[in-house]
Structure formats: structure tokens, C-alpha cells
TORSEZA-16835 format. One line per field, with one value per residue (C-alpha): residue number from 1; y negated, x, z; residue in three letters. Coordinates in steps of 0.5 Angstrom, whole numbers, always signed. Example, Ala and Ser with C-alpha at 12.3 -4.5 7.8 and 13.67 -1.06 7.14 Angstrom:
<nupas>
i = (1, 2) .
py = (+9, +2) .
px = (+25, +27) .
pz = (+16, +14) .
aa = (ALA, SER) .
</nupas>
This chain:
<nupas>
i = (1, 2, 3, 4, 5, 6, 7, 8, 9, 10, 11, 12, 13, 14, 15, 16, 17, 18, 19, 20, 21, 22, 23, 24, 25, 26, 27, 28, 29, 30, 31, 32, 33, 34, 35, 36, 37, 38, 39, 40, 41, 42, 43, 44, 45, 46, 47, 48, 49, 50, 51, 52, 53, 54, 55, 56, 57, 58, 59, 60, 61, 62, 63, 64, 65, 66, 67, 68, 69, 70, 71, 72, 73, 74, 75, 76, 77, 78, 79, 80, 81, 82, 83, 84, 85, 86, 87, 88, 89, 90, 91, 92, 93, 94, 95, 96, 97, 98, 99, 100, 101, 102, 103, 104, 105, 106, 107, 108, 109, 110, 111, 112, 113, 114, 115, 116, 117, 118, 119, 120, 121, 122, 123, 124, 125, 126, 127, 128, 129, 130, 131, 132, 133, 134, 135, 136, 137, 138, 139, 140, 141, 142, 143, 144, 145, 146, 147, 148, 149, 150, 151, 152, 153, 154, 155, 156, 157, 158) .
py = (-33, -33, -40, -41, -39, -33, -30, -31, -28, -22, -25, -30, -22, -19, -25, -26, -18, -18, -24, -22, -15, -19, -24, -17, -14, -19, -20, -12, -11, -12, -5, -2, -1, -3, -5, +2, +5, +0, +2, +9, +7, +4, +9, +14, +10, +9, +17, +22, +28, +26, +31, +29, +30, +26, +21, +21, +19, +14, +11, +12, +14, +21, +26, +28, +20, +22, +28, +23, +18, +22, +27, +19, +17, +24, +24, +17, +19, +16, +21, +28, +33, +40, +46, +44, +50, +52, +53, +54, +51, +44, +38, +34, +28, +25, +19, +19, +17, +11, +9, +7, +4, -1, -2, -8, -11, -10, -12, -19, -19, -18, -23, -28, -27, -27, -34, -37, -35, -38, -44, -51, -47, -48, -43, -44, -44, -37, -33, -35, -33, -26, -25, -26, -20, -16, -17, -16, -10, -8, -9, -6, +1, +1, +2, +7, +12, +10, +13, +19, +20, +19, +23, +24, +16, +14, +20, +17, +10, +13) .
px = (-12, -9, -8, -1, -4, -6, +1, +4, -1, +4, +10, +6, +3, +9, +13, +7, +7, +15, +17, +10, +14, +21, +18, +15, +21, +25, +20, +20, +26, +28, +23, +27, +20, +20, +14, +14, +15, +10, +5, +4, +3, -2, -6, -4, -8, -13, -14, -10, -9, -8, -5, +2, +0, -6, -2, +3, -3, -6, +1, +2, +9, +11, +11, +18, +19, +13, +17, +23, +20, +16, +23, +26, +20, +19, +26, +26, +19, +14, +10, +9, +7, +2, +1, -7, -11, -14, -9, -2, +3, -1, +3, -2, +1, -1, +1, +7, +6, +11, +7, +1, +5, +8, +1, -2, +4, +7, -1, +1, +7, +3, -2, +4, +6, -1, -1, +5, +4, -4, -1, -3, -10, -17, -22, -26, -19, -17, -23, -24, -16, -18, -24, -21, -15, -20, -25, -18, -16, -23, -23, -17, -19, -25, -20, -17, -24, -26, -20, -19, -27, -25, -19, -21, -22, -14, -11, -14, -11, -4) .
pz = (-54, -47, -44, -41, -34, -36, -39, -32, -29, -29, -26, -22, -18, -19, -15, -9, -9, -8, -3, +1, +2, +5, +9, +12, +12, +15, +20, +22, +22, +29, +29, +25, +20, +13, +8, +5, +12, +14, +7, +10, +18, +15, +10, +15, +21, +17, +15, +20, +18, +11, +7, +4, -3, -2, +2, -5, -9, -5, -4, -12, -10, -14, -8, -7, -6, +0, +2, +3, +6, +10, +13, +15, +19, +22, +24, +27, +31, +27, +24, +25, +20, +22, +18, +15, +20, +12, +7, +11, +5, +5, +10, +14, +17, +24, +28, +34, +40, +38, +32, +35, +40, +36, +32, +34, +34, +26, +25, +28, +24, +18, +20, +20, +13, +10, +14, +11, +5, +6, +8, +6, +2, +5, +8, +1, -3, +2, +1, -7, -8, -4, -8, -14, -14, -10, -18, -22, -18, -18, -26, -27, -22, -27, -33, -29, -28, -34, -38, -33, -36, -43, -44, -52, -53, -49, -53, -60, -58, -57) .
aa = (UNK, UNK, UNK, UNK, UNK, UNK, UNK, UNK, UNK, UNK, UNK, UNK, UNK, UNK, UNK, UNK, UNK, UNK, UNK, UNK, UNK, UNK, UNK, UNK, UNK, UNK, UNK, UNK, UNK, UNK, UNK, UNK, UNK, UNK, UNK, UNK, UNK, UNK, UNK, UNK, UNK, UNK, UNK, UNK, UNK, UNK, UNK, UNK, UNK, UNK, UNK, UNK, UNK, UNK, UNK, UNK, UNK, UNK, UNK, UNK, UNK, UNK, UNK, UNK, UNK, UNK, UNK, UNK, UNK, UNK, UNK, UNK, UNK, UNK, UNK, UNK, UNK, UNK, UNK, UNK, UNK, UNK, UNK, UNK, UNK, UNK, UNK, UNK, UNK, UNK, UNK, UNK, UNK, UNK, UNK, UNK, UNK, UNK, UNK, UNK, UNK, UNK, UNK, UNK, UNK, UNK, UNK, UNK, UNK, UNK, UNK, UNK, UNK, UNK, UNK, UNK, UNK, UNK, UNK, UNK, UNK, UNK, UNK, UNK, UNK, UNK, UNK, UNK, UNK, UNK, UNK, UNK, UNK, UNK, UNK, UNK, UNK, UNK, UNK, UNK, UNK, UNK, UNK, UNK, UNK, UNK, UNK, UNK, UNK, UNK, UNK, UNK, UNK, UNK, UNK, UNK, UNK, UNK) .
</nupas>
């Protein structure tokens, strides 16, 4: 049986996971970035060249809302797109001139969400509550893979 704790654990990740995103927002905006902007920077700096369609499922955001995002950052001067030199009809997705620019100082500024949000936890306390989600989204990536592995078991669940 769930303790109290437990049943909140949702809204509690839920509530942290969206004021973390407007501390951000409100923070960045005077770059004219915001978190979702911010999410595909990061995950494009982390693997330029990366094509649309796997930038869409990493993200886990549908592929046309990628596209969308993507035109707005293009237009804006933060990203580029290149045909794939191997498949002509893939979109690989680089960093701009600008975006790297301004890289180092959007980091600060996630840094200094992440410190008021930690603000008052101890260095035990800090690296216990990263440690834990890092198990929960670790579990819950488990459940994922083992799923995609069975589909016979998750369709005989429905």
C-alpha cells in the first residue's frame, strides 16, 4: 500500500519539473530563448549533425512540433539545417555561430535556477535527491526497453 509520500510523488515531479522551466524561462528571456528552445540547444550541442527525426524522438516531441520549433529557431538564427551528404531527404541540424555564442552564458543561467531550486539542501542532501531521480528515470527507462522487447506481454495486458 502507497504512503502519502508516495501518491504525490507525480504531482510533487510534475510541480518541480514545470516551476524549474519558468524560473528558466523568466531568466532567459532577455535572450529571446525559451526552455524548449533551450532543450533542443542543448541536445543539438551535445550531437550536431543530429538528424530531425532522431532530435524529435529524443526530445519526445512528435516530429511536426520539431519541425515547427525548428523553422522558428532557423528563422531566428540559432540553428541550421543541411541536407544528410547520405540520404538527401533526411535534415541534419547544426549549431549557428550565435547559438554557441551565447552557450556558455544560458548554462550560467540554468546553473542559477538549479542553485535556487537546491537552495537550503546540503551536499549529501543535493546528490542523494539527484541520485534518486537518476534510479526513478532509470526504472522507468527499464519499463520502456522491456516493454519495446515484449510487445506480446503489453498487448496481452490491454
Amino acid at each position: 500500500m502507497p504512503s502519502d509520500e508516495t501518491e504525490r510523488l507525480g504531482f510533487l515531479l510534475h510541480d518541480a519539473a514545470r516551476l524549474l522551466r519558468r524560473a528558466f524561462e523568466k531568466r532567459a528571456d532577455q535572450h529571446g530563448l525559451s526552455a524548449a528552445h533551450w532543450r533542443l540547444l542543448v541536445r543539438v550541442f551535445k550531437e550536431e549533425g543530429v538528424a530531425q527525426a532522431r532530435l524529435a524522438e529524443l526530445l519526445e516531441i512528435e516530429p511536426i512540433s520539431v519541425s515547427r520549433l525548428i523553422d522558428r529557431m532557423e528563422e531566428a538564427g540559432w540553428i541550421e539545417r543541411r541536407a544528410d551528404p547520405g540520404d538527401r531527404r533526411v535534415r541534419t541540424i547544426y549549431l549557428t555561430d550565435r547559438s554557441r555564442a551565447i552557450f556558455g552564458d544560458m548554462r550560467g543561467v540554468a546553473d542559477d535556477v538549479y542553485e535556487t531550486a537546491l537552495a537550503g539542501l546540503d551536499a549529501d542532501t543535493r546528490r542523494t535527491t539527484i541520485n534518486g531521480l537518476k534510479a526513478i528515470i532509470q526504472n522507468l527507462s527499464d519499463d520502456d526497453q522491456k516493454a519495446a522487447a515484449n510487445p506480446v506481454q503489453k498487448a496481452s495486458r490491454s
